[in-house]
C-alpha positions as CSV (number, residue, x, y, z in Angstrom):
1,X,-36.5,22.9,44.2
2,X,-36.3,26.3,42.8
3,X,-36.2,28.9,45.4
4,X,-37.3,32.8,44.8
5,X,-36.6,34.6,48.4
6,X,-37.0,38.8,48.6
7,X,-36.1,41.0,51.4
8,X,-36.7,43.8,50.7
9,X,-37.0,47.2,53.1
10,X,-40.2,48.7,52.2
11,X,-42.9,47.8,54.1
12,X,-45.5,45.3,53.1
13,X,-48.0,45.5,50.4
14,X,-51.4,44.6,51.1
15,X,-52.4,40.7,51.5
16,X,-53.4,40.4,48.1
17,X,-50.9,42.6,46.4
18,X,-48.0,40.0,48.1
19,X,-49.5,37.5,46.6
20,X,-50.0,38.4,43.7
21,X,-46.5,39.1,43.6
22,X,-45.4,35.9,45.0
23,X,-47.4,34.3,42.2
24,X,-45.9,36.0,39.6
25,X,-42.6,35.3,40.5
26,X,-43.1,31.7,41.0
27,X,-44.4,31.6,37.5
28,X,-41.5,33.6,36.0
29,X,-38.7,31.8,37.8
30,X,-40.3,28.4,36.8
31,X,-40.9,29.8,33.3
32,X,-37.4,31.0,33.0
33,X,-35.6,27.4,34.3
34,X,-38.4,25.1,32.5
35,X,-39.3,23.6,35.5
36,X,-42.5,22.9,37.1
37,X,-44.2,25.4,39.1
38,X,-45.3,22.6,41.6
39,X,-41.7,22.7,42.9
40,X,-41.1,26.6,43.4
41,X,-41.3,27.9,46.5
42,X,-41.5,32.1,46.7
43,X,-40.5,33.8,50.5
44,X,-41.3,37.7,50.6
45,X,-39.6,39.6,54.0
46,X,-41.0,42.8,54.2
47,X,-39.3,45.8,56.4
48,X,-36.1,44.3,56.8
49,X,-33.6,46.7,58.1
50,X,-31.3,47.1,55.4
51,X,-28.7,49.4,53.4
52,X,-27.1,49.6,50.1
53,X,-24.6,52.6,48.8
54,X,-24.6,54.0,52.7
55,X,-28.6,54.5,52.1
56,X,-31.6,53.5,54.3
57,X,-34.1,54.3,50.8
58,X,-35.6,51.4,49.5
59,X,-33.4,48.4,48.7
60,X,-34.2,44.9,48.0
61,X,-32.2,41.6,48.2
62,X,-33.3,38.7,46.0
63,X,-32.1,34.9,46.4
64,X,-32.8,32.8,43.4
65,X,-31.7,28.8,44.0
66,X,-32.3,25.8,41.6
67,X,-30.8,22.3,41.6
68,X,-28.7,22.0,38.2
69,X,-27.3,24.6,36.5
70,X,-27.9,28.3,35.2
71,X,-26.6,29.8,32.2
72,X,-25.2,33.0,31.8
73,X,-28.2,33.7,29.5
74,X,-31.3,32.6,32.0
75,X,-29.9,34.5,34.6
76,X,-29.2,37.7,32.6
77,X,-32.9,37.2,31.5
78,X,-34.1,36.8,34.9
79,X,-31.9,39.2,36.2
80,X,-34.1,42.4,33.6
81,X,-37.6,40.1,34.2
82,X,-37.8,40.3,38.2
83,X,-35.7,43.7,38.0
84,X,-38.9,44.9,36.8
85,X,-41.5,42.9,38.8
86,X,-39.9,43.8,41.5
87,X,-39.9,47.6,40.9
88,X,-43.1,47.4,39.8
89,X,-45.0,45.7,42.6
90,X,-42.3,47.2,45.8
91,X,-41.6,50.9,43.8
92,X,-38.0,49.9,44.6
93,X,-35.5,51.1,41.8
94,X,-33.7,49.1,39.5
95,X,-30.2,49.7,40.7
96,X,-31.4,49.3,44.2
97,X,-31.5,45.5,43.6
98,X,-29.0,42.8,43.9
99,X,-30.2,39.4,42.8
100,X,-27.9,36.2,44.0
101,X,-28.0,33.4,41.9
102,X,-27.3,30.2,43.3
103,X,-26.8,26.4,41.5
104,X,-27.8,23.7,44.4
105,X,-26.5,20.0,43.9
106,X,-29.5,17.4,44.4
107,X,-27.6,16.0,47.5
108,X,-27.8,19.6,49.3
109,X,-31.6,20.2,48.6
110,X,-34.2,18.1,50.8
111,X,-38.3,17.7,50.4
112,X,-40.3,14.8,51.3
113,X,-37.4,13.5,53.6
114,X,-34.8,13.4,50.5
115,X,-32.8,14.6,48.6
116,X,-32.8,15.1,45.0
């Protein structure tokens, strides 16, 4: 049910360096909501057309969806943790990155043909 989704602009790392990535961040983001990893599902989109601040450099958009609830606290944590993964595996800066953080109800979130 958790959901970690980048676009990003920069173009794509190697094979294993994305999934490396994609690893890592399903780890975190299952860490982070004390959830099991066997639910998380990671999405990288690489060279996506995209602005931020009227600026073609790099940029990246992050989606981060769970069934129940955030806290202010997880998603500040969360927020500094992929922040940093991010930069770290894409080189895109810090203040390039906006990170949505969505709650899903059970009802609006399928698998295995239904809902939680």
């Amino acid at each position: 049910m958790p959901l970690i989704k980048v676009q990003t602009s920069v173009a794509a790392p190697a094979k294993d360096a994305a999934e490396a990535l994609l690893k890592q961040l399903s780890a975190s983001l299952a860490k982070h909501l004390g959830k099991p990893e066997s639910y998380v599902m990671t999405a990288l989109e690489p060279e996506t057309a995209m602005t931020f601040a009227g600026s073609t450099d790099p940029v990246c958009y992050v989606e981060i969806k769970s069934v129940g609830s955030m806290s202010a606290d997880q998603t500040k944590a969360m927020s500094a943790d992929f922040c940093e993964q991010i930069h770290g595996a894409l080189d895109v800066a810090s203040d390039r990155i906006y990170i949505e953080f969505a709650d899903a109800k059970g009802y609006l979130w399928g698998w295995n043909g239904r809902t939680f």
